[in-house]
C-alpha positions in Angstrom: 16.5 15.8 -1.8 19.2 16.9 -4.2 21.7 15.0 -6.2 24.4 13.4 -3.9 22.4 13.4 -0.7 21.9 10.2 1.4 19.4 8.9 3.2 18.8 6.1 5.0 15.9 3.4 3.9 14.1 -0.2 4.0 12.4 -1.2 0.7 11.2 -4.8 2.0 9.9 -6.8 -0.7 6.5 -8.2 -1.2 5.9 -11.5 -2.4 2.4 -11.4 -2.5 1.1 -11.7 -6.5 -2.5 -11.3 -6.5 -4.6 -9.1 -8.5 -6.9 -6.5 -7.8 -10.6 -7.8 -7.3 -13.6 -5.9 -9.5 -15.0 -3.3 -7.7 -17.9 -5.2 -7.5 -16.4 -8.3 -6.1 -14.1 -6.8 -3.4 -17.1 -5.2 -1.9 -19.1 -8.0 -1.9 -16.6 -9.3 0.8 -16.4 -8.0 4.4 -13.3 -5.9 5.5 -13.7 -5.0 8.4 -11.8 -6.6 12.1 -15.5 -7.4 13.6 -16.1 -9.7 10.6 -12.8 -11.7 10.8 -14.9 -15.2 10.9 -16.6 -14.0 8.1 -13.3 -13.3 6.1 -11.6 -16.3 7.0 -14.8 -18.5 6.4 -14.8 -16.5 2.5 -11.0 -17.0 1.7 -11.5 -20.8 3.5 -8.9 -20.3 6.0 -8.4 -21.9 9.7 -8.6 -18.7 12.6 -4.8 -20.7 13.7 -3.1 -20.2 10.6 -0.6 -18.2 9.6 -2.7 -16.6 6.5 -5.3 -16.1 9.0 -3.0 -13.9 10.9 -1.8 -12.1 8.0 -5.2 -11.1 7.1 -5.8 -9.9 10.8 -2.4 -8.0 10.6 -3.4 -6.4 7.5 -6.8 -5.7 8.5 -5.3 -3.6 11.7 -3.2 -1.8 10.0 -5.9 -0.2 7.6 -7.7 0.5 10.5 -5.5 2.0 12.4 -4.9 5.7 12.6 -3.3 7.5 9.9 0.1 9.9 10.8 -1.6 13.0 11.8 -2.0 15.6 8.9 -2.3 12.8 6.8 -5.1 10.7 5.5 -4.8 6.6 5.4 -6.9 4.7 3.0 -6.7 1.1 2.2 -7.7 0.3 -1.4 -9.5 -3.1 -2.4 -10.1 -2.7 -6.0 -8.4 -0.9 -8.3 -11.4 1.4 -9.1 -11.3 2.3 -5.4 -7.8 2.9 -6.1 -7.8 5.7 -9.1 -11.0 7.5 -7.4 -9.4 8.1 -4.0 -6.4 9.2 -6.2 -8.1 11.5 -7.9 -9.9 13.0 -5.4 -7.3 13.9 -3.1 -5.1 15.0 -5.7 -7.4 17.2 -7.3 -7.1 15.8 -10.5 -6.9 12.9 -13.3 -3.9 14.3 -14.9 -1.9 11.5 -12.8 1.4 10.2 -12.8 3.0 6.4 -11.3 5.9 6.0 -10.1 7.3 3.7 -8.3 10.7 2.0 -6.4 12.5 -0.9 -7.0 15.5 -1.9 -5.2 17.6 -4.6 -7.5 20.5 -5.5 -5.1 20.4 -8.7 -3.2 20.0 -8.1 0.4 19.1 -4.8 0.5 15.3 -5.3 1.5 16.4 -6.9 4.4 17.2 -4.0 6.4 18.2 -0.4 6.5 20.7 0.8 4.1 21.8 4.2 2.7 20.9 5.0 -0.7 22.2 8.2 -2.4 20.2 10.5 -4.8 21.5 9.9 -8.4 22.2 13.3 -10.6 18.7 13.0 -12.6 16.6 13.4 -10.0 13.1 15.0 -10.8 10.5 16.8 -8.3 7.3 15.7 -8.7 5.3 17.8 -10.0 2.2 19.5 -8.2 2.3 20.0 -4.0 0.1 17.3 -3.0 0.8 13.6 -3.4 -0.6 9.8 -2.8 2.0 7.3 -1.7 1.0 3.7 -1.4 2.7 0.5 -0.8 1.1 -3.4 -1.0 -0.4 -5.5 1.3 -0.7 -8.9 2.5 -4.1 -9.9 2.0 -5.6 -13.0 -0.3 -6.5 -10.3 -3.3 -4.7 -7.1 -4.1 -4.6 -4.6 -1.5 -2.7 -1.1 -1.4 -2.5 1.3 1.7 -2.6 4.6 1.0 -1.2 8.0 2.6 -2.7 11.0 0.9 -0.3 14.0 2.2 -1.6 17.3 2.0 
């Protein structure tokens, strides 16, 4: 991308506050779409509700199949976060960044944004994008693209 190009994109917001669980703690829960009683009995939720289905949507999506060429990881704690990080970017030297649309509206649907003179590649040729879940604690889904 260089300075003055446009593409077109959806940055939908998530409302969803919670904190990352210990490492301890989030794997002391099950995650898994065979233990969905199990998860909704833990978090205290009916199977008919609607949290119950967001934590069935979520749940499918981290199991689902990654793009191919690229590896999907869904992250519980924010230990399990940094170390699959690390590990597929070779490295602890790492860097955050992240996207934050401030216009009214705009997460609603597509819209064209247009790179700003500024702009800096990331450094390095591999990278770990990530973007929150739905889920009672903290949850990130990862893409590791190699």
């Amino acid at each position: 991308m260089r300075p003055g190009s446009t593409m077109k994109f959806q940055f939908p917001r998530n409302s969803n506050t919670a904190t990352f669980l210990p490492r301890e703690s989030a794997q002391s829960i099950p995650f898994s779409f065979n233990k969905l009683p199990e998860i909704f009995n833990h978090f205290s939720v009916k199977p008919t509700s609607v949290e119950a289905k967001t934590i069935k949507q979520t749940i499918e999506e981290c199991e689902a199949p990654g793009i191919k060429g690229d590896e999907k990881y869904c992250a519980t704690s924010l230990e399990s976060m940094v170390d699959f990080s690390t590990s597929k970017l070779g490295t602890r030297n790492v860097e955050a960044v992240s996207t934050e649309v401030l216009e009214k509206g705009a997460t609603m649907s597509m819209h064209n944004y247009t790179t700003m003179p500024g702009l800096k590649k990331l450094a390095g040729d591999k990278v770990v994008v990530c973007h929150k879940e739905n889920y009672p604690y903290a949850m990130l889904c990862f893409s590791a693209m190699q």
